[in-house]
N, C-alpha and C positions, 0 to 999 in steps of 0.2 A: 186861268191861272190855278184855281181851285180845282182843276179836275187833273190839271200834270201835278196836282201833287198827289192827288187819290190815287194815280195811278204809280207813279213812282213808291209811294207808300206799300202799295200791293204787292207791285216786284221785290222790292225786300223783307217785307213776309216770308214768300213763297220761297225765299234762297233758304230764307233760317228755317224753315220747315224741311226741307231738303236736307239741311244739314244733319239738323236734330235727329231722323229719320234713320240718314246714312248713322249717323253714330249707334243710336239703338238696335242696328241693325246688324253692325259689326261686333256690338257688345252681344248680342245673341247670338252671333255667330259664334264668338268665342266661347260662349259660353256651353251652349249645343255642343262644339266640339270635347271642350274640357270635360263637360259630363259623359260623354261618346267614349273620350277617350282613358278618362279613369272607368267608366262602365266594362271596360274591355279587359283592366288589370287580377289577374287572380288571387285572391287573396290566400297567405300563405303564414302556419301559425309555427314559431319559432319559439326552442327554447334555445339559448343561448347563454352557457356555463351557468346554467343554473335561473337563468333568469329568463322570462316567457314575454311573449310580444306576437301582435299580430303586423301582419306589413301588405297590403298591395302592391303587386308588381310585375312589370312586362317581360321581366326574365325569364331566357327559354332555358335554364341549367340552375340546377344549386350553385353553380358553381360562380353563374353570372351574378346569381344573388349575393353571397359571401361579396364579389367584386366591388358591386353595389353600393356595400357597406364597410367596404374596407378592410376586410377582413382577410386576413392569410391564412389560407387550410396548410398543414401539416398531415403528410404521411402519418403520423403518430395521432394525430387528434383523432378524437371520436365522433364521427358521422353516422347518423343513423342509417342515412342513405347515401348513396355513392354519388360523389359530385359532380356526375355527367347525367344523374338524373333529368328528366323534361319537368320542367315546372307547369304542376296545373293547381286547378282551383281548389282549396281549402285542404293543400296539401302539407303535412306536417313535419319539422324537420329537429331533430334534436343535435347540437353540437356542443363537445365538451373538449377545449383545449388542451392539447398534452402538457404537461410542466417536465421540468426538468431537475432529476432526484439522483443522487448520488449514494453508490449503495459501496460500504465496506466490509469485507468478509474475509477473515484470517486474513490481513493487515495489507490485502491489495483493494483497492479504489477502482471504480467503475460510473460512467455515469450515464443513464436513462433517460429517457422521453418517456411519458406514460397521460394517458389521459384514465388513468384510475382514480377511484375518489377517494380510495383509503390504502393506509399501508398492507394490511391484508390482502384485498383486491388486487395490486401491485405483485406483491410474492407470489400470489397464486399467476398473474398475469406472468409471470419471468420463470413458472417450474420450481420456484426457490423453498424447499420445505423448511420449515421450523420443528427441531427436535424438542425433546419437552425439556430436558436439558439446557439447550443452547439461550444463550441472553441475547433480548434482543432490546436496541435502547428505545424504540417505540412503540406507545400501545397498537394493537393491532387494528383496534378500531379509530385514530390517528386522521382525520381528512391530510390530504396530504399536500402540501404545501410549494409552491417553487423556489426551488433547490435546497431542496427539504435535505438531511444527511441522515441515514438507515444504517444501523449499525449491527452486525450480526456479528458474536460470539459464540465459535463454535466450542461447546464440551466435548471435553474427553475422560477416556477412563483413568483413574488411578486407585493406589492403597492408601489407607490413610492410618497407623497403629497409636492409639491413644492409649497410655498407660500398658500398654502390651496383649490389648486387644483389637484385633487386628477388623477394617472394615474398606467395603469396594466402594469407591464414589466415586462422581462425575463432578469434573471442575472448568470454570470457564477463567479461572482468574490467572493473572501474569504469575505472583508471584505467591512463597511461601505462606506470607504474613497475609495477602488478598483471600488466599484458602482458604485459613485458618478461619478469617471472618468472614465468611463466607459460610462457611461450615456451623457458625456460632462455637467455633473450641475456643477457650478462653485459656492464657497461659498464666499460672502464678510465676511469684518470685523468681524461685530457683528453677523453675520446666528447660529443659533442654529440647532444641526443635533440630533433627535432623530430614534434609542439607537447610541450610542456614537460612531467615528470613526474607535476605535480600535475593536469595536463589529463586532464579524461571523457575514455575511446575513446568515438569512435562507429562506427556501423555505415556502412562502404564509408570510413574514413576512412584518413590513409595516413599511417604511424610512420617514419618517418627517424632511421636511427642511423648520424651520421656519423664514421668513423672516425679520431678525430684521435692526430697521433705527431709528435716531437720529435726530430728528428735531428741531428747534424755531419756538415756537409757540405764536405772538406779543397779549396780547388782552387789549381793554381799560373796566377798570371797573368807574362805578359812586362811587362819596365817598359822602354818606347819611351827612346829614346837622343835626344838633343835635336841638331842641327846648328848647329855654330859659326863662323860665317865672321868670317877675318882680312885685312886686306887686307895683300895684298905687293906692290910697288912695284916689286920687280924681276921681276915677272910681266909678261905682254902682258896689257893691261886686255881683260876676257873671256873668258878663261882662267883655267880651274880647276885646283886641286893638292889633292888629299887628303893630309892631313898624319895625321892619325890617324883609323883606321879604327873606326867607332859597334858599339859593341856591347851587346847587349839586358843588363837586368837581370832576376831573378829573384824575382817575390813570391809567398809563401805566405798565403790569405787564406783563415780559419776563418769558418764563417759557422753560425748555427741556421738552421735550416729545418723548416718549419711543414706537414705533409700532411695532408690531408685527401684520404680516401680512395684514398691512394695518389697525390696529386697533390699537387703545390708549391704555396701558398697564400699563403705570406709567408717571405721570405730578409732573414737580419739579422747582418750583420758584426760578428763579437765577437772576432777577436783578427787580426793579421796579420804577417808576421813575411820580412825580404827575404834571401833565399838565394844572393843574388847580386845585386852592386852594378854599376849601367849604366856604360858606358864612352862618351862624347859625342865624335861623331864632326867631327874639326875641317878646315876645307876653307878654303884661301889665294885666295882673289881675288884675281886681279891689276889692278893699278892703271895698268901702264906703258901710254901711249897711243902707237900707231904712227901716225908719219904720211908718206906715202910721198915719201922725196928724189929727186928729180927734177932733174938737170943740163938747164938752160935753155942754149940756143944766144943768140948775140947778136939770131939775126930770127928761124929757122926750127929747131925741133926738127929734130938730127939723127939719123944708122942710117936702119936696113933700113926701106923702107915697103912695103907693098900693101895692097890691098883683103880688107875683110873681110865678110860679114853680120852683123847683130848687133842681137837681140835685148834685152828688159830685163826684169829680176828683183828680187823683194821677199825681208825675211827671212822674213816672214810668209808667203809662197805654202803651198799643201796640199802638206804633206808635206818641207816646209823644216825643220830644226832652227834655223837661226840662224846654222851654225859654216860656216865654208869649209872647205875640204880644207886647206887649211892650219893652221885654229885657231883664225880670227880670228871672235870674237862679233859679228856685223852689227848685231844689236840695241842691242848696249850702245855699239857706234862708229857710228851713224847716219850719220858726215859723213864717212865714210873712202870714198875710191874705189877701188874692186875691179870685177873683169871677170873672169869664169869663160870658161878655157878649153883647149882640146885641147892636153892636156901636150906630144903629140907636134908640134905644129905651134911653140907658143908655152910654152916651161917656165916650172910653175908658178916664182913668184918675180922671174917678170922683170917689169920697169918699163917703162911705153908711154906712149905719149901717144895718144889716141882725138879723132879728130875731132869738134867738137862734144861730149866727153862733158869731156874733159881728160889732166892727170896722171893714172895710175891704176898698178896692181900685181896682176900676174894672181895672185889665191890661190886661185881657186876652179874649178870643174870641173863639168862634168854629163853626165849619158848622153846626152842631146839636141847636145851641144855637141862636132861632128865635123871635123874639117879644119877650112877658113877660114873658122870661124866664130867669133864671142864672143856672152859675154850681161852685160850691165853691170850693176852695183846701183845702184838710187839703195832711198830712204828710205821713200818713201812709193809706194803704186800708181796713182797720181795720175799723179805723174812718169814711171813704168815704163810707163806708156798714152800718155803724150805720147811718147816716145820711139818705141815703136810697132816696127817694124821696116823696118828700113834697112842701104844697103851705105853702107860709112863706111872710111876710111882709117885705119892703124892705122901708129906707127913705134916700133918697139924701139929704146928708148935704152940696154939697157945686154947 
């Protein structure tokens, strides 16, 4: 009884040993292999959008590795190497995902794949230059972002005449008022901006900022004195007497004035004010008519006679004022008889009687008119030609 159980005891040992065996021995199998068969994988060092990793792997392609990992290559993305590469060991792979960037330029849309890192990178990547000019709304050193928006303003040229000096600049702005500040022009009050603020620039167009100002402008003007004629009766008619002497007055006239660009545009009298009242200067006409008294003989004028020359004269000739050397207006006494002549021969004053001419009264004189000669007046040069020149007898009556 004690020895079937020794032995039965024995055989189920020997099974658990068996077992135990098989197990350790499948677990070293597995193990053996697992080691065999990562010992076989190559190791492969990855950056991936910036970020680095190493990985083991049975992949015979880049491209099985991306698979691998889920990963979607894009024609656009950046591979260092081409993704039909052969995978070997401690091979190195760089990949940078394209994004997707939206470029605007003179006011059409466009949009991009780029596995660039910056907006720079990008433009250069697309041919796209940057004038120095041109605005653009991102720095250039910018990482760039998905669906990032790129905005490019192209400059153009224009004039720009500020106060009427005239200058060439480059503008990227829509409108009038965008240029302006842009420009740093600052407009006062009154500035006038041609074409109007709310106006597009265009390209070769030309901005006029005209400078407008408001001034007081003081000036004194003279106030003209009026001439007042009286007549005096105790005067010789044609002869003049200054009774009061004409003196100016004095006005002060305030005026706005309107410039534009430095020049006068419009003057507008807004206060005035007289600093000095005119004095009107008053002058006596005389009235008194002379008519020359003449003692008649009962047949023949008597006194001294002889022969004279004698000439005839208008008040009107070139270079006549009107007045005798004595004073008497010719003009204004048309019917008076006078005869101009050499004080020395015949003083002025004396009274004659003239051959053919009449009573007369020498008052007048002339540089022509020497020794025994005279020159008569009549009225008109009508008469003074019919007269003509002649020797004629001449008698001092008094």
């Amino acid at each position: 009884m004690i020895n079937s159980m020794k032995n039965l005891f024995s055989k189920t040992l020997s099974k658990k040993k068996l077992v135990i065996f098989s197990a350790s021995f499948l677990v070293f199998a597995a193990a053996l292999g697992f080691f065999m068969y990562e010992g076989t994988k190559n190791t492969v060092a990855l950056t991936l959008n910036g970020e680095e990793r190493v990985i083991k792997t049975h992949a015979n392609t880049i491209q099985d590795i991306f698979n691998d990992l889920n990963i979607s290559l894009r024609s656009e993305d950046y591979l260092s190497l081409a993704a039909n590469t052969e995978v070997k060991n401690n091979l190195s792979i760089v990949w940078k995902p394209a994004r997707q960037v939206e470029l605007i330029q003179d006011q059409e849309k466009k949009t991009y794949w780029t596995a660039a890192d910056t907006v720079e990178e990008f433009l250069k990547e697309q041919n796209i230059a940057i004038n120095e000019h041109d605005k653009l709304n991102q720095n250039p050193d910018a990482k760039l972002k998905q669906d990032m928006k790129i905005a490019i303003q192209r400059a153009f040229p224009l004039k720009v005449v500020v106060g009427g000096k005239e200058q060439d600049v480059w503008s990227t702005s829509t409108t009038v008022a965008d240029f302006l500040s842009q420009q740093g022009i600052t407009l006062n009050e009154m500035d006038r901006v041609e074409p109007a603020l709310k106006q597009n620039v265009t390209k070769d167009a030309v901005i006029n900022v005209i400078r407008v100002e408001k001034v007081t402008d003081v000036v004194e003007e003279p106030i003209s004195y009026a001439v007042i004629t009286k007549n005096d009766s105790k005067l010789e008619k044609g002869k003049q007497k200054v009774v009061t002497e004409g003196q100016e007055g004095l006005l002060s006239k305030e005026y706005e004035v309107i410039l534009e660009n430095g020049k006068e545009v419009s003057r507008k009298l807004i206060n005035e004010k007289k600093l000095k009242e005119k004095q009107d200067k008053v002058v006596a006409m005389g009235t008194k008519v002379i008519v020359a008294q003449v003692s008649r003989g009962s047949s023949e004028p008597a006194g001294k006679e002889f022969y004279v020359s004698s000439t005839a004269y208008t008040a009107n000739c070139n270079g006549c004022s009107g007045y005798t050397a004595t004073g008497i207006n010719l003009r204004a006494n048309p019917n008076i008889k006078v005869i101009a002549v050499d004080p020395r021969v015949i003083p002025l004053g004396t009274k004659v009687y003239v051959e053919g001419y009449g009573y007369a009264i020498a008052a007048d004189k002339g540089s022509a008119i020497k020794g025994n000669k005279i020159d008569v007046f009549f009225a008109s040069k009508a008469d003074a030609y019919r007269w003509g020149r002649k020797k004629v007898k001449i008698k001092i009556l008094n």
